[in-house]
N, C-alpha and C positions, 0 to 999 in steps of 0.2 A: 322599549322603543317607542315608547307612548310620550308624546308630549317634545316640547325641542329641549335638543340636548346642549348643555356646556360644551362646543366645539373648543371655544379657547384652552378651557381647561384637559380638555382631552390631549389635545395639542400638547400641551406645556407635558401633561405624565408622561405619553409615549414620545416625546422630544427626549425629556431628562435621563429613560430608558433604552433610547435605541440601541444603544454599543452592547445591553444587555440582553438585547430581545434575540441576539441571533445564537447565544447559548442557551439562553434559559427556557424559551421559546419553543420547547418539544413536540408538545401537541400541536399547535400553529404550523410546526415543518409534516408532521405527521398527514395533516390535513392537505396541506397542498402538495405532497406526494399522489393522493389519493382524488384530488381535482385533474390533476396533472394526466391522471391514468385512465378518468375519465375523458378528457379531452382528445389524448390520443386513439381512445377504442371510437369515440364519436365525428370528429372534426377533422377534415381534411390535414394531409402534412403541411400543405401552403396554406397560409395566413397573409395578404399584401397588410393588413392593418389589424390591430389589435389595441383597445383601449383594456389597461389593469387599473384597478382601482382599487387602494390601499398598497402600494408595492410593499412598502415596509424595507425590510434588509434585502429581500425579493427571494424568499421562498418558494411562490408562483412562479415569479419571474423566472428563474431556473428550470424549473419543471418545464414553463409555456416553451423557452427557447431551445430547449434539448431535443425536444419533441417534436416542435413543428419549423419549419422554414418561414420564418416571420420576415415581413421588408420592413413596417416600420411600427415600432411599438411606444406606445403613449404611456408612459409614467405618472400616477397619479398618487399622493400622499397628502394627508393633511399635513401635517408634516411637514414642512419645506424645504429643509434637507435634505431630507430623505429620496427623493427621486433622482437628486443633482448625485448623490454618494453614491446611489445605485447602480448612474451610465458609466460614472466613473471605476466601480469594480467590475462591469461587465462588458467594457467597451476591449478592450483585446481578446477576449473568450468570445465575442460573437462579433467582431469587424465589419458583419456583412449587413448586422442589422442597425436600423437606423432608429436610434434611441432618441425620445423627444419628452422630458420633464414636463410634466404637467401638472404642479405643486398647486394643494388649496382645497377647499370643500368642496368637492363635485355635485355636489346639492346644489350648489349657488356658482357654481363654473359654469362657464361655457366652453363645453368640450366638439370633439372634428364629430362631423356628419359619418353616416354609412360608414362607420368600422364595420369589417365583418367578426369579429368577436369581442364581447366584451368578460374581461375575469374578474372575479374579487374574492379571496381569499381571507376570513377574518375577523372581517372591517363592517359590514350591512349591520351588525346589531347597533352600533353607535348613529345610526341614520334617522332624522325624524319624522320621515315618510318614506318607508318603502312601499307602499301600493303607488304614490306619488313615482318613485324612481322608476321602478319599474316599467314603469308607463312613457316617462319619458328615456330611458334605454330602446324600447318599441318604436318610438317614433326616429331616436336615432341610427339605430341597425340598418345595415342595407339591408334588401329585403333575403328573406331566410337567412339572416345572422346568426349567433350566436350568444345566450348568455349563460356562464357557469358560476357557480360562485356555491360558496358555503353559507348556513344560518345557525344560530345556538339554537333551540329547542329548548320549552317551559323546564327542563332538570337541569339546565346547564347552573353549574355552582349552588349547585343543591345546598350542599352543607352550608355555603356561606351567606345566601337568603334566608335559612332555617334560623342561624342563631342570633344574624346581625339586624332581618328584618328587611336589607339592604339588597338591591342587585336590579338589572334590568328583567322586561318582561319580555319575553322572547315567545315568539308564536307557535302551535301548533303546525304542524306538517301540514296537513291538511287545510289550514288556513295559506298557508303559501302558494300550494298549489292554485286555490280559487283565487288570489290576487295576478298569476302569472298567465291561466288559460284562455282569459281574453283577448292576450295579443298573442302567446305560445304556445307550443307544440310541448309538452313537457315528455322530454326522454328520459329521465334519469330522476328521481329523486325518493330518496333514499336515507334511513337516519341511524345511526349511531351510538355506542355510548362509550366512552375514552375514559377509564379511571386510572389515573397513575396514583401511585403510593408517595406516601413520604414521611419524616420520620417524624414530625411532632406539628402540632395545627401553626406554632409559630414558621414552621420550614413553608410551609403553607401558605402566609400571609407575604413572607419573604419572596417567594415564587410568584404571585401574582403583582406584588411590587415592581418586581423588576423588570415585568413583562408589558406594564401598562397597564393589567385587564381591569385592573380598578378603574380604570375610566373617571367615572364622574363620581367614586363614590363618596361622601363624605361622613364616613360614621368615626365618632370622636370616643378614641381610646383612651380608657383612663388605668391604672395598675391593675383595680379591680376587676372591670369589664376584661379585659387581657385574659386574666385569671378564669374568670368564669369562662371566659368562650374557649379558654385550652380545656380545661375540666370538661365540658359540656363536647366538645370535639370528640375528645381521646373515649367518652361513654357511648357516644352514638354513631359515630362514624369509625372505629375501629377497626382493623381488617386482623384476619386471620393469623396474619404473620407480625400481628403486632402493631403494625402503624397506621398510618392514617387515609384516608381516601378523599380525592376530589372528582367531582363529578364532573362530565364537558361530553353536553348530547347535541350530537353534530348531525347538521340538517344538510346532505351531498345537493344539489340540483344543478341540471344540466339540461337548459331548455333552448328551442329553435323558432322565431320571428316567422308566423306565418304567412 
């Protein structure tokens, strides 16, 4: 998360990937079950306004409007499709709420004043300032808002920085925290660690293809390298039952605008 990222090109993978993201995408639904459950033990059932940020297939989205009595909910994807596809699967299942796309970098947007919640689900490690963001979520919150959201944590894709060299830098818990208490109340935060199995490190690479998480990666496979990183997989990340392991340490937070 250090330095600016290729938004284009993030764009373009999790574009080419959406219609995939919402099978393959396990841990990502797992996670925003789990914000979801946060939200309802913390935050009132009324919502008049709520800004999401990364809806995606809308994961969160599901969870936010199940749970709470929302009036009108701001749709935000880099993505551009993606929030217009969203209102559109969700506009007979919630009638009452009033769905309003808000497609593009929310870095560089201009998003509505005094939401009293803001979500995001996912999406914050592809950001090139989060202390920057943060800061300005703060100024935009009404006052004692809300912000929820997930973070990856330094093991997130353990094995696949291990052999590729490759992957984002994701922060410390305890660095998030002291980015967020200057303008928050932090209730909740809380870390993780999600290993799913799978049967061979190519199922592996396939899985992360199709979900987008590659992001911005650029490392150039040749037959050999292939060769070596399944080898090099199958000896160090091996699980008991035989297959493989990927690692995804997940940073819960659920803070309030003092």
């Amino acid at each position: 998360m250090k330095g600016e990222q290729d938004k284009e090109l993030i764009r373009r993978r999790f574009s080419r990937h959406l219609d995939d993201y919402e099978t393959e995408a396990t841990v990502q639904r797992d996670i925003a079950v789990r914000l979801g459950e946060s939200w309802e033990e913390h935050l009132p059932a009324e919502l008049p306004r709520v800004l999401e940020i990364g809806c995606g297939t809308g994961f969160l989205t599901r969870q936010l409007l199940s749970r709470h009595r929302i009036g009108r909910l701001y749709l935000n994807d880099l993505v551009e499709e993606a929030p217009l596809r969203l209102k559109e699967r969700l506009a007979d299942a919630f009638p009452a709420v009033e769905m309003v796309p808000l497609p593009g970098d929310v870095e560089r947007l201009d998003w509505p004043e005094a939401p009293d919640a803001v979500a995001a689900a996912s999406v914050l490690q592809w950001f090139d300032d989060l202390p920057g963001f943060f800061g300005r979520v703060a100024a935009r919150l009404k006052k004692g808002g809300w912000l929820g959201f997930n973070l990856f944590g330094p093991a997130n894709l353990v094995e696949i920085r291990t052999l590729t060299g490759q992957g984002l830098e994701c922060p410390e818990s305890d660095t998030v925290r002291k980015w967020l208490e200057r303008d928050f109340e932090v209730r909740m935060l809380e870390e993780s660690v999600i290993r799913p199995e799978f049967d061979s490190p190519l199922d592996v690479l396939h899985h992360l293809r199709r979900t987008g998480v590659t992001g911005t990666g650029t490392f150039r496979w040749s037959k050999t390298s292939l060769r070596v990183f399944e080898a090099e997989y199958r000896t160090r990340f091996v699980t008991e039952s035989g297959r493989v392991s990927l690692t995804w340490d997940v940073i819960y937070v659920l803070c309030r605008k003092k």
